[in-house]
C-alpha positions in Angstrom: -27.7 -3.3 -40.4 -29.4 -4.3 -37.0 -27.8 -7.2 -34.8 -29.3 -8.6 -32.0 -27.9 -9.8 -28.6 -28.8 -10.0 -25.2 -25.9 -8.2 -24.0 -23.5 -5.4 -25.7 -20.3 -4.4 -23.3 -19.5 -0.9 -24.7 -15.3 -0.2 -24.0 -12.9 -3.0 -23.9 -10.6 -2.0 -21.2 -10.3 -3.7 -18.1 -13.7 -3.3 -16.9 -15.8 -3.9 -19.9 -13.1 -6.8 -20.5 -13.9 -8.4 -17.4 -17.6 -8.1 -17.3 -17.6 -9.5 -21.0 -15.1 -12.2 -19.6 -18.1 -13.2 -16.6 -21.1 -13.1 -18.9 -19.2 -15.4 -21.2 -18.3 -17.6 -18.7 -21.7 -18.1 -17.4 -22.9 -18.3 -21.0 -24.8 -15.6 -21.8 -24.7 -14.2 -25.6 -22.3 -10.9 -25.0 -20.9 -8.5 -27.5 -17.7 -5.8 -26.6 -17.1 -3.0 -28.8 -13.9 -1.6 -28.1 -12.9 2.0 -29.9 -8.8 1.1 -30.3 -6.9 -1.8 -31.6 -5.0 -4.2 -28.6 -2.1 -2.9 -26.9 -3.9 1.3 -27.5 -2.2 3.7 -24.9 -5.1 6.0 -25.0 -7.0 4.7 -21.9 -6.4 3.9 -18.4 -6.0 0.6 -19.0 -2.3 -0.1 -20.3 1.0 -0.1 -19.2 3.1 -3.4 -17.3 2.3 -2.6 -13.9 -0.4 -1.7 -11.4 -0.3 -1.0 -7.8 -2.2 -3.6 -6.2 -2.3 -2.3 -2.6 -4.6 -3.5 -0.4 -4.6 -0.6 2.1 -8.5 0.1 2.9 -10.8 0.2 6.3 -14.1 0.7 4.4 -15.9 -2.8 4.6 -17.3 -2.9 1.2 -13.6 -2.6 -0.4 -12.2 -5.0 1.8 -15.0 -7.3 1.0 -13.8 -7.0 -2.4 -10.4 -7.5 -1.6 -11.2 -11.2 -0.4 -13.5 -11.4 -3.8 -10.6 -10.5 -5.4 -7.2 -12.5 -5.3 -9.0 -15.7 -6.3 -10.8 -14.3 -8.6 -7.2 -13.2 -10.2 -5.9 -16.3 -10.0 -8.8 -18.2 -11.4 -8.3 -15.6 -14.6 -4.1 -16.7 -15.0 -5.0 -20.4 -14.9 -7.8 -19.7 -17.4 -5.6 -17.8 -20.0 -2.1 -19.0 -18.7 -0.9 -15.9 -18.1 1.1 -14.3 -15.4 -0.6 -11.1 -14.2 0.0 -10.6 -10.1 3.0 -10.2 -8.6 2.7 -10.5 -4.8 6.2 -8.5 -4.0 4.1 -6.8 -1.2 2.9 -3.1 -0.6 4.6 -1.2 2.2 2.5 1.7 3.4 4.5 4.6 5.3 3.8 8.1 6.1 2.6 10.9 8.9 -1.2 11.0 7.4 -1.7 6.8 6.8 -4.3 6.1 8.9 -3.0 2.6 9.3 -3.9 1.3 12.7 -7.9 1.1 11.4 -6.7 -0.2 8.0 -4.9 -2.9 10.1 -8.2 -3.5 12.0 -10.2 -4.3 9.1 -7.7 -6.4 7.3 -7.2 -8.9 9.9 -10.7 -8.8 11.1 -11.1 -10.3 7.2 -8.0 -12.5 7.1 -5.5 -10.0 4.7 -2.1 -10.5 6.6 -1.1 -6.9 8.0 2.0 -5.9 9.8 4.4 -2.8 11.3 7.4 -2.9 11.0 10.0 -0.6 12.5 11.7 2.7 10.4 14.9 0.5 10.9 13.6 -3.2 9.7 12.0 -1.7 6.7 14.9 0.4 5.5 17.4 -2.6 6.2 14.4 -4.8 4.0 14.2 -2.6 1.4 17.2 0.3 1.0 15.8 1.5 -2.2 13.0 3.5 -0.2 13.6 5.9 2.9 10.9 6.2 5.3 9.9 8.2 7.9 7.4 6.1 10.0 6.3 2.7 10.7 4.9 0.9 7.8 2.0 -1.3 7.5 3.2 -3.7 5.0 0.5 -6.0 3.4 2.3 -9.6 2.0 -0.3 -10.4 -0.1 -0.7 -7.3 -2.0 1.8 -5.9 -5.0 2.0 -4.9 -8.3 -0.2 -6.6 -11.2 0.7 -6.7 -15.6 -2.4 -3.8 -17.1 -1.4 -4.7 -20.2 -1.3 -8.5 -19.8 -4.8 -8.6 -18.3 -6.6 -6.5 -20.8 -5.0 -9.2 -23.4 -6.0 -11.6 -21.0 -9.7 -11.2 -20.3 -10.2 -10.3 -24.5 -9.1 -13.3 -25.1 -10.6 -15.5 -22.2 -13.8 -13.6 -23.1 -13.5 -14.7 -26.8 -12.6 -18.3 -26.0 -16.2 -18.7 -23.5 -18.0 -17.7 -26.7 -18.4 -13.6 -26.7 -18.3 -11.6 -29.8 -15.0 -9.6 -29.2 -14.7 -6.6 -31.7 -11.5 -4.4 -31.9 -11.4 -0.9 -34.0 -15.1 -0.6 -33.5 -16.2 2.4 -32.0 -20.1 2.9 -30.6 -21.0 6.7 -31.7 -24.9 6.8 -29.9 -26.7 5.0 -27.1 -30.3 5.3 -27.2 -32.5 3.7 -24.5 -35.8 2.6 -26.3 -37.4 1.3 -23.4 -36.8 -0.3 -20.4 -36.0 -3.9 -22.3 -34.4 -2.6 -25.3 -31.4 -0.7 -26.2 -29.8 0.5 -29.0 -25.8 1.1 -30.1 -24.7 2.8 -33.3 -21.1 1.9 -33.9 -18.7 2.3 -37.0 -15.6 0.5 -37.5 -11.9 1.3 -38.6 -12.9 0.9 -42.2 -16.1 3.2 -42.1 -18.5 0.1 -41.9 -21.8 1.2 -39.7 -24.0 -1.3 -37.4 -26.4 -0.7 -34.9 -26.5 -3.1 -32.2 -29.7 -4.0 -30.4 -29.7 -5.6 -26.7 -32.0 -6.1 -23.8 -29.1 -4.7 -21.9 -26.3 -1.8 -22.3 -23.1 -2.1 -20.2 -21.4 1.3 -20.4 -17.7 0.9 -19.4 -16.2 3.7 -21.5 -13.7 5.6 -19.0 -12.7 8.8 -19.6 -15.4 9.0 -22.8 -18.5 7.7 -20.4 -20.3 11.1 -19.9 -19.6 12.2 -23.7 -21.3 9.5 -24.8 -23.7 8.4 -21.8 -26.1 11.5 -22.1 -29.7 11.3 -20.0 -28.8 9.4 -17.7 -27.8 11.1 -14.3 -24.1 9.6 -12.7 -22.0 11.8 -9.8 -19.8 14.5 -11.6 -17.0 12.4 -13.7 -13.7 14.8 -14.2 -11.2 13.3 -16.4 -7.7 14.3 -16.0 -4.2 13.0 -17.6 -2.2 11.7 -14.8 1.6 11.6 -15.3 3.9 9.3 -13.3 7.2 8.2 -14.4 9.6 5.6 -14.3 13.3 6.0 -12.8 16.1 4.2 -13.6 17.1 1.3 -10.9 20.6 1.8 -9.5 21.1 -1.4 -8.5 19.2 -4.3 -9.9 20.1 -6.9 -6.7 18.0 -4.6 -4.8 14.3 -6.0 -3.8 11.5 -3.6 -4.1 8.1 -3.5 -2.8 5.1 -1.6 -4.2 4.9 1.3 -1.9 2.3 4.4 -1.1 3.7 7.3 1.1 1.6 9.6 2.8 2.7 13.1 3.5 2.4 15.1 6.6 3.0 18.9 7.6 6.0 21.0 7.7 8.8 21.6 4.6 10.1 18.2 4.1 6.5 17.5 2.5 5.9 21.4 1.3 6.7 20.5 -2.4 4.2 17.2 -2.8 1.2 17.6 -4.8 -0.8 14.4 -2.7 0.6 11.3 -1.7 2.5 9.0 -3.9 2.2 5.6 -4.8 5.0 3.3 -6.8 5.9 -0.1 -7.9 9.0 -1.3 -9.4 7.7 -2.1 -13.2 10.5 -5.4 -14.4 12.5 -4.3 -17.3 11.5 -0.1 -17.1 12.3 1.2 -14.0 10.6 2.1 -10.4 7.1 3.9 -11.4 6.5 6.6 -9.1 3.6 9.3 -9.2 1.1 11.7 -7.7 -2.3 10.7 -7.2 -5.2 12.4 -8.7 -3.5 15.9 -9.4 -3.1 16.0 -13.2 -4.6 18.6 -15.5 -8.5 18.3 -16.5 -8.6 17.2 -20.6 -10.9 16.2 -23.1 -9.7 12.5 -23.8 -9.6 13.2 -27.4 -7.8 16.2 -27.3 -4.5 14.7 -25.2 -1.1 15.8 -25.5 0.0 13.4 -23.4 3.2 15.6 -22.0 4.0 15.9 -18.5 3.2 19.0 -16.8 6.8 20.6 -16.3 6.6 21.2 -12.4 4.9 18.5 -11.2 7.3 15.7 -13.3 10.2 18.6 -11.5 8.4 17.9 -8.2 8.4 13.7 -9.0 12.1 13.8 -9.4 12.4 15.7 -6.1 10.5 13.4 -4.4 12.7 10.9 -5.8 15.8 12.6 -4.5 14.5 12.6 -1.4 12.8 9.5 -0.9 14.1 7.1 -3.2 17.9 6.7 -2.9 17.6 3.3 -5.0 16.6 5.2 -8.1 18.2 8.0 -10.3 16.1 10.6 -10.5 17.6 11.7 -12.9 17.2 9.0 -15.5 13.5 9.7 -16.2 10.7 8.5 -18.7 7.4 10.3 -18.2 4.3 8.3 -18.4 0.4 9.6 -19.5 -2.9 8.0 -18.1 -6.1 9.3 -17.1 -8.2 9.2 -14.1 -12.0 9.3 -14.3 -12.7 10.3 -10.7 -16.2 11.1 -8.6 -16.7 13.6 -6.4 -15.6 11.5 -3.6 -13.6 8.8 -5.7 -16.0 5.9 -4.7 -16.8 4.4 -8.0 -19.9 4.2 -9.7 -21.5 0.3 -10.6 -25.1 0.6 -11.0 -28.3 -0.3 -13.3 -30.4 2.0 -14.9 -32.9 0.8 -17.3 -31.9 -1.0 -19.4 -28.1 0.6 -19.3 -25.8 -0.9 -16.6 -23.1 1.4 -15.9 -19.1 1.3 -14.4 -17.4 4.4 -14.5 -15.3 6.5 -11.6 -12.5 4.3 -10.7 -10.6 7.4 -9.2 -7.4 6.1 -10.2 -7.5 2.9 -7.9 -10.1 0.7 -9.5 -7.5 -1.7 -11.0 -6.7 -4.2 -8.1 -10.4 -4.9 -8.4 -11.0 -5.3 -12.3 -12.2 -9.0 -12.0 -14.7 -8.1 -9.0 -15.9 -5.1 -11.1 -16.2 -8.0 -14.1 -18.7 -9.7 -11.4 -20.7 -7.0 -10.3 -21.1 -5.6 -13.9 -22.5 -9.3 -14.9 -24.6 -9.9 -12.1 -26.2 -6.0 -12.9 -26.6 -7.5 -16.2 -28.0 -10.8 -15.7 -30.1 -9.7 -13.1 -28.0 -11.9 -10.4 -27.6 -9.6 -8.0 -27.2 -5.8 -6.5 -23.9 -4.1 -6.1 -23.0 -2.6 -3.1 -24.9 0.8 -1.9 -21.7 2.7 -1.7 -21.2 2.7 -5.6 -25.3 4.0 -6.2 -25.2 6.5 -9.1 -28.3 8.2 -7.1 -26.0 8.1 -3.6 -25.7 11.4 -1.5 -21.7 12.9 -2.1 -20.0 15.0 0.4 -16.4 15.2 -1.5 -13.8 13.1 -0.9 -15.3 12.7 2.7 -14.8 9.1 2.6 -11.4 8.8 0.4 -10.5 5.3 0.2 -6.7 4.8 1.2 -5.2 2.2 -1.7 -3.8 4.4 -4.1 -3.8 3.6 -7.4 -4.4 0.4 -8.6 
């Protein structure tokens, strides 16, 4: 069986969600396959909270970031659903290099502050810190979960063909106007898909099914925050990253560490980037013994509002590049968005754009995501973590 359509989004998660979500709106005919059934854990793409930080100097993110918080809101009034949370993100630490970040957001209109070791401690007693913090208002935490459900359904309401438990098993380029998807469903039934254009959002699975075509090195990994207990529930919290510096009262931390109080499950709290490489189909999904051991130090430390204690592990992955810029690019006929280095999801409704515009033919995206670009790694690490 051989259907036809202009457009076929392979992976639903937030990324192939949202581009589906733009083509829709702008009424192009648009398929999503997605692998798993709503609500799936086996992604990056679920869980209540994200870290929606808008910490970054480099001028394409921030451009993004302006893109972005509209283009949120614009998606909650469209499905009715509550998915950002402005609490705030306060940035603290020897290595944040904060005065540029400042710079750049105000030069673009993102409100951007310090505030004293004292003031912020007295704001928020939950969280020690050790320097001045940048903190950025409009920035917080934002529902994963809600917006996947979100954009599936805002998708399916402008008119695209939304199809759960339906996994795409090839991708074969037959020219540069025509490609073709092999998928089979839940219940064994096979169809081949057949579109002028191939968007490939596929996370951790992209380079095990996206062969001949040439993308920066992918390495998927299953990161493992956690959530701690809250001791005292009066107590306000802001999403937070903390950046380490030298000497032994940061000798334990794996990288820096970004968290978010998550309503109704505790603060979330977790290293950035440093979990063991997997195969995405052959997950445990169990926290690596010493580096959870390492979380609930840091926790002791850093986080008198929390019990560290009292702790639930949590299991993700990160697709990450060499230099965790992300990858959004067309070639051929296959459009392509993979490499969200673990702070992709502030942007998921930009990505949507970008993806469509690829797509449609509306427009470039930015240089800095090329698949072709020259990569020194992690010479040009972006600074919002996780998100």
């Amino acid at each position: 069986m051989v259907t036809r359509v202009e457009t076929i989004v392979v992976g639903g998660g937030a990324m192939g969600a949202a581009t589906a979500w733009q083509l829709a709106r702008r009424g192009g005919e648009v398929a999503l396959l997605e692998r798993w059934q709503p609500g799936h854990r086996m992604g990056a793409s679920h869980g209540a909270s994200r870290n929606f930080n808008v910490a970054y100097a480099d001028p394409t993110y921030v451009r993004m970031l302006v893109e972005a918080l509209p283009l949120w809101r614009e998606l909650e009034a469209e499905s009715g659903a509550a998915l950002l949370d402005l609490v705030g993100v306060a940035n603290h630490g020897p290595r944040g290099a904060f005065d540029g970040v400042r710079a750049a957001l105000a030069e673009a209109g993102i409100p951007a502050v310090f505030l004293g070791v004292d003031e912020a401690g007295e704001r928020w007693p939950g969280i020690r810190f050790d320097t001045r913090v940048l903190f950025n208002e409009q920035a917080g935490r934002v529902n994963a979960d809600a917006t996947v459900r979100a954009l599936h359904e805002s998708a399916a309401a402008a008119g695209a063909d939304v199809r759960h438990g339906t996994r795409a098993t090839r991708i074969d380029v037959v020219d540069d106007g025509i490609v073709h998807v092999a998928s089979v469903t839940d219940a064994g039934v096979t169809e081949v898909f057949e579109a002028r254009t191939a968007v490939v959002t596929l996370g951790a699975w992209t380079t095990k099914l996206l062969t001949g075509v040439s993308l920066p090195r992918l390495v998927v990994t299953q990161e493992q925050p956690a959530h701690f207990a809250v001791r005292d529930d009066s107590v306000v919290w802001p999403s937070f990253n903390h950046f380490p510096g030298a000497g032994d009262g940061y000798d334990y931390w794996r990288s820096p560490v970004y968290g978010m109080l998550t309503p109704g499950e505790g603060v979330k709290a977790g290293w950035h980037g440093v979990g063991p490489v997997v195969d995405p189909d052959l997950r445990d999904f169990a926290p690596v013994p010493d580096q959870l051991a390492a979380l609930q130090r840091y926790a002791r430390d850093w986080l008198p509002g929390v019990d560290a204690e009292v702790v639930t592990p949590i299991s993700c992955t990160y697709t990450t590049t060499p230099d965790e810029h992300f990858v959004l690019d067309r070639i051929g006929p296959v459009v392509v968005g993979a490499g969200f280095s673990g702070h992709g999801f502030k942007f998921v409704p930009v990505v949507g754009r970008i993806l469509a515009d690829l797509a449609d033919g509306s427009g470039p995206a930015p240089a800095l995501f090329a698949a072709d670009r020259a990569i020194a790694e992690r010479s040009a690490s972006p600074t919002g973590l996780a998100g």
